[in-house]
C-alpha positions as CSV (number, residue, x, y, z in Angstrom):
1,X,-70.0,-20.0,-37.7
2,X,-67.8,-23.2,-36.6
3,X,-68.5,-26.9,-37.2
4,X,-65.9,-28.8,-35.3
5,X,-64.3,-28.3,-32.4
6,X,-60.7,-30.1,-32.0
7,X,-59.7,-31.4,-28.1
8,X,-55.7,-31.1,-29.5
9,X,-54.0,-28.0,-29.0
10,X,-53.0,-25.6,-31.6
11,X,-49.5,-27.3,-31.9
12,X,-51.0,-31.1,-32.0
13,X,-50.9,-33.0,-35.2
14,X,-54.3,-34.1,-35.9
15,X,-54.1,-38.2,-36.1
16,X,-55.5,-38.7,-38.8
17,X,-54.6,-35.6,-40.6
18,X,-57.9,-33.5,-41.0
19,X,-59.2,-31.4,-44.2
20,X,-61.3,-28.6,-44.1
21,X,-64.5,-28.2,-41.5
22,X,-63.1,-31.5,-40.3
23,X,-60.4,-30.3,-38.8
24,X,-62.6,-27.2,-37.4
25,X,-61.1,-25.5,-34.8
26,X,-58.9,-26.3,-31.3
27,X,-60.9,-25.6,-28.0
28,X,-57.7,-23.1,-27.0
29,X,-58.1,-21.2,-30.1
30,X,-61.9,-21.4,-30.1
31,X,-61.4,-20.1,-26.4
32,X,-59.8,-17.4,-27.1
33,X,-61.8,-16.0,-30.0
34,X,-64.8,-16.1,-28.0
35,X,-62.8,-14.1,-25.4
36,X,-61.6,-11.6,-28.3
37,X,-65.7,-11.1,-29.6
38,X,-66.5,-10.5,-25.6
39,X,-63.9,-7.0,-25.7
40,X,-65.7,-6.1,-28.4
41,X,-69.3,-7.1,-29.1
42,X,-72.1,-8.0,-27.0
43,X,-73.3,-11.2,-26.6
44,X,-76.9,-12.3,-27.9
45,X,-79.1,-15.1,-28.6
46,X,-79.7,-16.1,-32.0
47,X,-83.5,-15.5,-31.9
48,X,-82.8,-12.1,-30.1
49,X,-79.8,-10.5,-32.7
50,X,-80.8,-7.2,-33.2
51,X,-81.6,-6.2,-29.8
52,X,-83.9,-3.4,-29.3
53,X,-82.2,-0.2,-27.7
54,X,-78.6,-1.4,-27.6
55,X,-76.0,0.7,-28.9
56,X,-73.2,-1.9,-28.9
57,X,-72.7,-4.3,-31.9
58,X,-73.9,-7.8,-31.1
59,X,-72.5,-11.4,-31.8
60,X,-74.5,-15.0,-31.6
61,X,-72.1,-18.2,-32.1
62,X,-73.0,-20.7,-34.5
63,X,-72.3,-24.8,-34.9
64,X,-73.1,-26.2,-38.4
65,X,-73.9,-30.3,-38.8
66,X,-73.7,-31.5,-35.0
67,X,-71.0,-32.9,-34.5
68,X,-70.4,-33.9,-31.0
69,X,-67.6,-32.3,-29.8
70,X,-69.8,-29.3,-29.6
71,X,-71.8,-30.5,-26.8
72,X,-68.4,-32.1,-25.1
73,X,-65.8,-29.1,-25.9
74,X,-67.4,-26.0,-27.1
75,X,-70.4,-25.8,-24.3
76,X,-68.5,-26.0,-21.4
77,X,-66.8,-22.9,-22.8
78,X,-69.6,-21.0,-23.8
79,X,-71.4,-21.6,-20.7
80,X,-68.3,-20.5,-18.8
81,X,-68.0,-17.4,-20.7
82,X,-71.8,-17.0,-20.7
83,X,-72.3,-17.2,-24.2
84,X,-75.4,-18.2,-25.8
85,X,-75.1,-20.6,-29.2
86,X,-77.1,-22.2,-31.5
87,X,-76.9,-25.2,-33.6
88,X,-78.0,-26.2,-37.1
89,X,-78.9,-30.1,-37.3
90,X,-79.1,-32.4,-40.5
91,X,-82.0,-34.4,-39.1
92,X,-81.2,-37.5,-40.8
93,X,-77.7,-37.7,-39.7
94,X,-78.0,-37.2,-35.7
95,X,-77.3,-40.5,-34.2
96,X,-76.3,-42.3,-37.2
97,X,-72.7,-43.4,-38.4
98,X,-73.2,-41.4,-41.7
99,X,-70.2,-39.5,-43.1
100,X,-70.6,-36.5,-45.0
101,X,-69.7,-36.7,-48.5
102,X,-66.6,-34.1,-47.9
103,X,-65.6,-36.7,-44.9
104,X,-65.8,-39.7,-47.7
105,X,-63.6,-38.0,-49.9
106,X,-60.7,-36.7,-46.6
107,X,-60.7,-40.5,-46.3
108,X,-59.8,-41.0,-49.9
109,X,-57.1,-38.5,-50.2
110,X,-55.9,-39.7,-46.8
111,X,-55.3,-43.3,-47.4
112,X,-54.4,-43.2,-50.9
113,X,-50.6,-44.5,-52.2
114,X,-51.4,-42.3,-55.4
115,X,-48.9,-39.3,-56.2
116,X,-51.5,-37.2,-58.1
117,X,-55.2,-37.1,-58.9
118,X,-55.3,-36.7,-63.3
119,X,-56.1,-33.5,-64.4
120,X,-59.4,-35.3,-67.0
121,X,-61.0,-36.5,-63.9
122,X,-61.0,-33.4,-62.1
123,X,-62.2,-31.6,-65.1
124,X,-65.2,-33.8,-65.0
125,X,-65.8,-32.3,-61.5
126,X,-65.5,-28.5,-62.7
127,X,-68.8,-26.9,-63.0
128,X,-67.6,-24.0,-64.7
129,X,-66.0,-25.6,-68.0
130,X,-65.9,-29.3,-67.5
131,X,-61.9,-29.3,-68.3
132,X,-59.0,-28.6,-66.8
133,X,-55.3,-28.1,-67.4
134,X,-53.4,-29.7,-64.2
135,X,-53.7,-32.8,-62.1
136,X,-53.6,-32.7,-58.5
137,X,-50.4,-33.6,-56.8
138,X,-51.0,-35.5,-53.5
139,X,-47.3,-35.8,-52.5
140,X,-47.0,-33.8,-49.4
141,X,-49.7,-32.9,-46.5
142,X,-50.2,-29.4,-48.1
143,X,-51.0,-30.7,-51.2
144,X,-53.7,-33.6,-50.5
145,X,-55.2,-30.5,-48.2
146,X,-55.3,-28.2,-51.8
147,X,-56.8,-31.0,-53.5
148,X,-59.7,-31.7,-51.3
149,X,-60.3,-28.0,-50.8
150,X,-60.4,-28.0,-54.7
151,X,-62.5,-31.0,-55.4
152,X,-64.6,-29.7,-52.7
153,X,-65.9,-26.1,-54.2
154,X,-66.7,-28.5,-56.9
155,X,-68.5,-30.9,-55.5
156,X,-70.5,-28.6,-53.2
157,X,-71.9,-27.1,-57.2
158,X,-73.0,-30.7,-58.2
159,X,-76.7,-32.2,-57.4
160,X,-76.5,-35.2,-54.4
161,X,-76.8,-37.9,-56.5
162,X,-73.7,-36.8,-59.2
163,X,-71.7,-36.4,-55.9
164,X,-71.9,-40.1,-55.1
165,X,-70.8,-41.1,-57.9
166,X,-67.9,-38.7,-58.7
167,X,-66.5,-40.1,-55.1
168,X,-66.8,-43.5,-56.6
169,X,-64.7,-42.3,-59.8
170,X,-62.5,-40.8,-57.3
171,X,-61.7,-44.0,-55.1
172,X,-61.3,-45.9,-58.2
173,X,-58.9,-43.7,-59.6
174,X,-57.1,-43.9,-56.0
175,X,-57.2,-47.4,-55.5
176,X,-59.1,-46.6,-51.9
177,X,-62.6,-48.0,-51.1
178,X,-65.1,-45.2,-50.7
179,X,-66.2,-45.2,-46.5
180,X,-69.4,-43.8,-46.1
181,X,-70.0,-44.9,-42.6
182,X,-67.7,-45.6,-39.8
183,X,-67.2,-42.6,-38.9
184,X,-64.0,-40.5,-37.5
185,X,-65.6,-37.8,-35.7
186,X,-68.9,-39.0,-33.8
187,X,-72.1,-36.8,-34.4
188,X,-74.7,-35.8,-31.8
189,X,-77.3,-38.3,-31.3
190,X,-80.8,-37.3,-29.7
191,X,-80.1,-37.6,-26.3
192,X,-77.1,-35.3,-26.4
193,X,-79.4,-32.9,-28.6
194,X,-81.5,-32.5,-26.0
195,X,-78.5,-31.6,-23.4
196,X,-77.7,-29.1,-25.5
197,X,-81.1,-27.6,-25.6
198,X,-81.6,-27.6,-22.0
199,X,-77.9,-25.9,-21.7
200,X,-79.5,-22.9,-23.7
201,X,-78.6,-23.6,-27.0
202,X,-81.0,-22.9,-29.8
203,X,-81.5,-25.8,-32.3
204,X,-82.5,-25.0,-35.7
205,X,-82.5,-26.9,-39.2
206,X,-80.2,-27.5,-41.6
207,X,-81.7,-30.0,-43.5
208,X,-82.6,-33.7,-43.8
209,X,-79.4,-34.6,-45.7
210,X,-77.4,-31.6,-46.0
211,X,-78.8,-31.6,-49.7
212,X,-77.8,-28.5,-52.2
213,X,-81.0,-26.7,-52.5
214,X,-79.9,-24.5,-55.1
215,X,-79.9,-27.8,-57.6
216,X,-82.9,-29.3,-55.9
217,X,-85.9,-29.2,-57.9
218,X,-89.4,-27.5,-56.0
219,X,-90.6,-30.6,-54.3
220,X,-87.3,-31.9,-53.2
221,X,-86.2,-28.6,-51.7
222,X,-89.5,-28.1,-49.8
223,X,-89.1,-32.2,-48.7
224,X,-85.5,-31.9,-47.7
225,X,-86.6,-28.7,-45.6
226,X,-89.7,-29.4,-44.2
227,X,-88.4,-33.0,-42.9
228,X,-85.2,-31.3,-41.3
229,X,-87.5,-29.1,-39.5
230,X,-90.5,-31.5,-38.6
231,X,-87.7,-34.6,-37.8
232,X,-86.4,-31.6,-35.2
233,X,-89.4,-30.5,-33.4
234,X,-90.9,-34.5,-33.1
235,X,-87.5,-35.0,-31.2
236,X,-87.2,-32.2,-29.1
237,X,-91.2,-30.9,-28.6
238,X,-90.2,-28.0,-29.1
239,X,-90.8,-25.6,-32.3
240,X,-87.6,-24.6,-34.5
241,X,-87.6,-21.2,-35.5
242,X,-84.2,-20.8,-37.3
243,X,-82.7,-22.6,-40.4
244,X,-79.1,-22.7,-42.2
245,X,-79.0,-23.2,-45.7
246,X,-76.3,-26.6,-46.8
247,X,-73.1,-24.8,-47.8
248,X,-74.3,-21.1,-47.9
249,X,-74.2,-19.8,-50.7
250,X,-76.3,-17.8,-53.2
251,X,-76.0,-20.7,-55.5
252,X,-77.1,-23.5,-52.6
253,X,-80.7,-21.8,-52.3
254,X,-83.7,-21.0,-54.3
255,X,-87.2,-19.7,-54.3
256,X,-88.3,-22.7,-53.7
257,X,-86.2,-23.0,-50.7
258,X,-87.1,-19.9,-49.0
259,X,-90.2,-20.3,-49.6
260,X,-90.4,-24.0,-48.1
261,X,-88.2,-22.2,-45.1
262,X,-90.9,-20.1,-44.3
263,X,-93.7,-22.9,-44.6
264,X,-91.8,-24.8,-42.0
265,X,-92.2,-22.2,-39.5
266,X,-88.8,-20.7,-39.8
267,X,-88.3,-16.8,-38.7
268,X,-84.3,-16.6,-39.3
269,X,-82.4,-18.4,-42.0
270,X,-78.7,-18.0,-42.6
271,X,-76.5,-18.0,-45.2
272,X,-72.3,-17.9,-45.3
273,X,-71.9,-14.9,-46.9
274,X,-69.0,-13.5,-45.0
275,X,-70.1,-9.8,-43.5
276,X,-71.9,-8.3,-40.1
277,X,-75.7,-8.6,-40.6
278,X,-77.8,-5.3,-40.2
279,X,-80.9,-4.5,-39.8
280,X,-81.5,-4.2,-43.4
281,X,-81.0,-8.1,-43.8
282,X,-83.6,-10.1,-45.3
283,X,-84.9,-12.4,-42.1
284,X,-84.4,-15.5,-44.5
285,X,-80.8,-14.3,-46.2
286,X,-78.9,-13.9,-43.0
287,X,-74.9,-13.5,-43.0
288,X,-72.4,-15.6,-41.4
289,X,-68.8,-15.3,-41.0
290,X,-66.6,-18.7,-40.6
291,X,-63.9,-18.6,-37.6
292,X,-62.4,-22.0,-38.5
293,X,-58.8,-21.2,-39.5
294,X,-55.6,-22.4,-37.8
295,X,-54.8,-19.0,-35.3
296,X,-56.8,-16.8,-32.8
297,X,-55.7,-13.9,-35.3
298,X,-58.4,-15.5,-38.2
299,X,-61.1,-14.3,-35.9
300,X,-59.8,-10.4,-36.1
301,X,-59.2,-10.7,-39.1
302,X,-62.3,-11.9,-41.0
303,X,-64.8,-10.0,-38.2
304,X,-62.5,-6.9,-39.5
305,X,-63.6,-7.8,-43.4
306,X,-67.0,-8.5,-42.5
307,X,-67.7,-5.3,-40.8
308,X,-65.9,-3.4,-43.6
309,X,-67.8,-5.6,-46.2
310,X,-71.2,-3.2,-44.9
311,X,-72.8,-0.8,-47.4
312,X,-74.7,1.8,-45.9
313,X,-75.7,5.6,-46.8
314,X,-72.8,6.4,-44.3
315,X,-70.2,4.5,-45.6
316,X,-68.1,7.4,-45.9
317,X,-68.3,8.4,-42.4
């Protein structure tokens, strides 16, 4: 699973400095990881995963949100290397100026003069017990990238509409004005979609609005899905048979979701829990494992836990 793909090398600074999936991944790095699943795992589509009567493990390569280095810096890769991908679209966001709420609040910490975020306002954040003994330093680059990875595993717990306003509380208490256009990375618009389909890439769903579907009630989750799927196919005349739940988790789905997955027409859904999938998987519950990190050794690394992260009668062995 990636999102972005960076043109700088791995020993560029980012201008302006980047924070989590918005920094993604540099095209050498992202290179050479693809080259290290090659040695080791056979390519495959992601319709076609568990291919019948192949003995050697498989790999498919994921892009969450569309962002538009993906058609411009990862394709030309993949098709060089001959490696199928696919691509997971939040319908409502392809050809706008849109930022992602995570984006919003990289801007904040980015600009801000502020030395710290208080430790009651990111207590109001926390899911878990609404408190929270420290503030957030924002003095050096590491720590304004520890505070948005922090604020972020909150926020990503919170329903859509408390998100919006917590970044509003957030740029007031930083003195920035929230930007939720204008964007710093460009997305995909519908055109470009359509290159990427007819370079082979599979284009699946990911949502209208990259909404939490684990805090979604019934008819909201079934909307959110069901428009992110439809919105797809009336673009590309084509049916979408794959689907990636926002953020990943066990707590960012439901029944509901599932089960509005299904309605849509969807055969695969996947998740980001972090192991190999088997044939044992749940069609709908798919793993993922995330290569964005900073180094070509992330990929050995987390494919290594992933595989070992595999219960089967024959663990042993």
């Amino acid at each position: 699973m990636y999102h972005r793909i960076d043109p700088a090398s791995s020993s560029q600074a980012h201008v302006p400095p980047a924070y989590g999936v918005e920094r993604g991944v540099t095209a050498d790095v992202f290179e050479r990881q693809i080259r290290f699943m090659l040695k080791h795992f056979e390519p495959r589509h992601l319709t076609r995963l568990f291919s019948e009567g192949s003995r050697v493990p498989g790999f498919t390569v994921t892009f969450d949100d569309g962002y538009a280095d993906n058609l411009h810096l990862a394709a030309p890769i993949l098709s060089r290397l001959k490696v199928p991908a696919g691509i997971f679209l939040n319908s409502e966001f392809v050809g706008t100026d849109r930022r992602f709420w995570w984006e919003t609040l990289g801007s904040l910490i980015r600009e801000t003069d502020a030395t710290h975020i208080d430790a009651d306002l990111v207590g109001e954040f926390n899911p878990s017990n609404g408190e929270s003994d420290e503030a957030l330093p924002l003095s050096s680059a590491s720590e304004r990238e520890y505070a948005h990875w922090t604020i972020s595993q909150m926020l990503m717990h919170m329903h859509d509409s408390d998100i919006s306003a917590a970044l509003h509380k957030i740029a007031h208490a930083l003195s920035v004005p929230p930007r939720f256009e204008d964007r710093d990375w460009p997305l995909l618009d519908w055109d470009q979609v359509r290159q990427l389909a007819a370079s082979g890439f599979e284009v699946g769903a990911h949502g209208a609005n990259h909404a939490n579907l684990g805090l979604s009630n019934p008819s909201q989750a079934r909307a959110e899905v069901l428009r992110s799927v439809s919105g797809i196919e009336g673009q590309l005349q084509d049916e979408v048979q794959t689907f990636a739940y926002p953020y990943g988790g066990e707590a960012h789905r439901s029944q509901a979701a599932l089960d509005a997955v299904r309605e849509a027409g969807c055969r695969w859904a996947f998740t980001t829990e972090p192991r190999a999938a088997t044939l044992g998987d749940a069609p709908l519950t798919l793993p993922r494992v995330g290569l964005t990190g900073p180094g070509s050794l992330t990929c050995a690394y987390r494919i290594d836990r992933a595989y070992r992260s595999i219960r089967t009668p024959q663990a042993g062995k």
